[in-house]
C-alpha positions in Angstrom: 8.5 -41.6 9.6 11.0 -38.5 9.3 8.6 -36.4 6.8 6.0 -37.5 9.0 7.6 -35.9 12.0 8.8 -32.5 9.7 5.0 -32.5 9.3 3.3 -32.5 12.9 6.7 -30.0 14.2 5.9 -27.4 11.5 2.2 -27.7 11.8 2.7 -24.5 14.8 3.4 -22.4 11.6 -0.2 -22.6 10.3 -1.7 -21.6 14.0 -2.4 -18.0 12.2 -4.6 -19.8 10.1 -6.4 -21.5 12.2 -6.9 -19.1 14.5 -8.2 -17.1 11.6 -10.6 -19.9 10.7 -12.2 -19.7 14.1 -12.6 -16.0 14.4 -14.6 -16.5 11.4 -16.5 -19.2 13.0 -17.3 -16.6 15.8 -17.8 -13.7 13.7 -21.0 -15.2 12.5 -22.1 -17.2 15.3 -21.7 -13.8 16.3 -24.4 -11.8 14.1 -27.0 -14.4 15.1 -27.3 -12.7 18.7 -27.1 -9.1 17.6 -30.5 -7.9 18.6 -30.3 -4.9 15.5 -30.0 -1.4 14.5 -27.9 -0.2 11.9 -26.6 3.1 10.4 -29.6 3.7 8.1 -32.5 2.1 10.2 -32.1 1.6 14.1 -34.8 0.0 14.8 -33.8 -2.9 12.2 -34.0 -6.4 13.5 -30.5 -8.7 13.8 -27.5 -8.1 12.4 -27.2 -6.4 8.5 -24.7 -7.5 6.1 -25.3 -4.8 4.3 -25.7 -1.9 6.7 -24.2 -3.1 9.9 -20.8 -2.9 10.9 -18.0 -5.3 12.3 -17.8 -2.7 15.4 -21.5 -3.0 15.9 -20.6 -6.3 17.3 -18.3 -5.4 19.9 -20.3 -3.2 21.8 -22.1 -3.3 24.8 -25.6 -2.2 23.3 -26.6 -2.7 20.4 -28.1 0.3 18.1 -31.2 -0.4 18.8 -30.5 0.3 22.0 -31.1 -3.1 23.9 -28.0 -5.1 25.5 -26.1 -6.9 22.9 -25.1 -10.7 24.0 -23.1 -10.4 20.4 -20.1 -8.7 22.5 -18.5 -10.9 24.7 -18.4 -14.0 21.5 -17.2 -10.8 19.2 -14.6 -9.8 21.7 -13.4 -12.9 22.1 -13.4 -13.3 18.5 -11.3 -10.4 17.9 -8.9 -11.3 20.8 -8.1 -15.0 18.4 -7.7 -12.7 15.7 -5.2 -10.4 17.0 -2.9 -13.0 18.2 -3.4 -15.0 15.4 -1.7 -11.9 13.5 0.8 -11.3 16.2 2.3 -14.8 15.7 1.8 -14.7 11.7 4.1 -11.5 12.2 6.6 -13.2 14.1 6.9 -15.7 12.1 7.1 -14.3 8.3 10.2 -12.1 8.9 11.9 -15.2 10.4 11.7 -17.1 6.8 12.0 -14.6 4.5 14.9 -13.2 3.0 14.8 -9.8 4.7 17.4 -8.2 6.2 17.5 -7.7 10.2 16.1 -4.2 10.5 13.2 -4.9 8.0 12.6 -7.9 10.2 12.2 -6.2 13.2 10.4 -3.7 11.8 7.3 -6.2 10.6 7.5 -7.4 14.5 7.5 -4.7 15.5 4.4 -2.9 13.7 2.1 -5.6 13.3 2.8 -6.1 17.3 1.4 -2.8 17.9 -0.9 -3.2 15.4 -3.0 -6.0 16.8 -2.4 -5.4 21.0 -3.8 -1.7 20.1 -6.5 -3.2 17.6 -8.1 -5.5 20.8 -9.0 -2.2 22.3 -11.6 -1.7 19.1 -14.5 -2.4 21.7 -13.8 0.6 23.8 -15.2 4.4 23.6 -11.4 5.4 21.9 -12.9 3.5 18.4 -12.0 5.9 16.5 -8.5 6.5 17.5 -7.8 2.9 17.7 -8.7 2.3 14.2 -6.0 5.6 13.3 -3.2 3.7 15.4 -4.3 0.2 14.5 -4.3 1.1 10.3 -1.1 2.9 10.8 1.2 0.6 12.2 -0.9 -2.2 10.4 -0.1 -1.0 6.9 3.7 -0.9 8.1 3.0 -4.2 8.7 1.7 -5.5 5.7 3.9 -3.1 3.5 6.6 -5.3 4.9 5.4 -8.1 4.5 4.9 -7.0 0.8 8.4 -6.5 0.7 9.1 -9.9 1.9 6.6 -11.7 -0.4 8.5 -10.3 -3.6 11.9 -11.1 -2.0 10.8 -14.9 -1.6 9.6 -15.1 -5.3 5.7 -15.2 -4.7 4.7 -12.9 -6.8 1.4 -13.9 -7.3 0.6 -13.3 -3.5 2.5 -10.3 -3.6 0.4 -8.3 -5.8 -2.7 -9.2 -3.6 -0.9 -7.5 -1.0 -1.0 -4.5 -3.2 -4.6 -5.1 -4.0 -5.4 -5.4 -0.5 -3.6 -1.8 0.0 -6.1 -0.2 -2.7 -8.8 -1.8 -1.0 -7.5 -0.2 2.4 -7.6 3.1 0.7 -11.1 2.5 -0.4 -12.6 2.1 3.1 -10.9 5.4 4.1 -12.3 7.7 1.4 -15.7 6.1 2.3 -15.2 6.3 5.9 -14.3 10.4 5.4 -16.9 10.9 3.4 -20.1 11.2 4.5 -22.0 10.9 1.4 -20.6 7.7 0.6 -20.7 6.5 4.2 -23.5 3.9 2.7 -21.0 2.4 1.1 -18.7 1.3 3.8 -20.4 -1.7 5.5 -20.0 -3.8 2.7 -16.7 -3.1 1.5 -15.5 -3.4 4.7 -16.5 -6.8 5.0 -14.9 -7.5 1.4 -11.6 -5.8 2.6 -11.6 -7.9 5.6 -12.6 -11.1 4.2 -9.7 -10.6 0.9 -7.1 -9.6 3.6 -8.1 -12.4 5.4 -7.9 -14.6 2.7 -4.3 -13.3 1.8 -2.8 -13.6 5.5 -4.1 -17.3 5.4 -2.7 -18.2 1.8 1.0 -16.4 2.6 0.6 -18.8 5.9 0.1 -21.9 4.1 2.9 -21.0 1.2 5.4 -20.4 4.2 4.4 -23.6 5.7 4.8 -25.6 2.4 8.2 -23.6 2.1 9.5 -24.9 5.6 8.2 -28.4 4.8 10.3 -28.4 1.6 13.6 -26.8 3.0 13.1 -29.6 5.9 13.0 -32.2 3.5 15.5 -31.2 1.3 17.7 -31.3 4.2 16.7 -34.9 5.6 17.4 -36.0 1.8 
């Protein structure tokens, strides 16, 4: 009975991860309404893995020009995202071995990070994304730093893949030649970071469980 309680108290740790699960769920319930247009062809019908991006959902019209009933399930989408991260960067710093200041500086950051990133849908896209990466990468270099302190060093160097990948999209999105590019390695970036956020949630759940039942032994 007591692991079985240690179990349903803990389970609020993995809410990043489930609220990751359904913003994927919306994501593409998402692209089935997008009327179409994309960067190379605006007249394009639906939604383009390939040439379409992430943003193109958010927005009021669509490229082609016709009122996009994508937005409002997008928005929302992105709203479960962002708190998802704000309470997965609460809660890391809290069980790692950090000190205080590094602590409070993953809070901090991946706080901004997220309340300025559910602005994405707005005409300020482009400085969003500036502010949003910025205090994001503080964020997750943090979080880096915390991953090796724990000992996971396996998720700690897909941090510093997901970095490289980070890089990537902005020397595509600066460059106009390989602007092509960008749509689908944006969707690879997002997906692998996704896939990282989730994995470090479940390892710190598993981590609480096992302190907790350490301590009830």
């Amino acid at each position: 009975m007591g692991k079985i309680k240690i179990q349903i108290k803990d389970a609020r740790f993995l809410a990043p991860l489930f609220g990751i699960l359904l913003f994927i769920l919306l994501y593409f319930i998402a692209t089935l309404f997008y009327p179409g247009g994309s960067q190379l062809n605006k007249n394009s019908n639906g939604f383009s893995w390939g040439q379409n991006y992430w943003c193109n959902l958010l927005n009021e019209n669509a490229i082609n020009g016709q009122p996009n009933p994508a937005s409002p399930i997008a928005i929302a989408a992105m709203f479960i995202l962002c708190f998802s991260l704000i309470i997965f960067w609460y809660q890391f710093p809290l069980n790692s071995n950090m000190n205080r200041g590094l602590k409070l500086v993953i809070q901090v950051s991946g706080l901004i990070s997220m309340l300025t990133g559910m602005f994405l849908f707005t005409g300020l896209h482009d400085i969003i994304v500036n502010l949003a990466t910025l205090a994001g990468v503080i964020a997750v270099g943090g979080t880096i730093v915390g991953l090796r302190k724990l000992g996971l060093i396996w998720l700690f160097w897909m941090g510093i893949f997901n970095f490289f990948l980070v890089i990537l999209n902005n020397i595509l999105y600066y460059n106009d030649g390989l602007l092509i590019y960008l749509p689908v390695v944006q969707k690879i970036t997002f997906l692998f970071f996704l896939l990282w956020i989730s994995l470090v949630n479940i390892s710190l759940f598993l981590r609480i469980n096992m302190a907790a039942l350490r301590t009830s032994d």
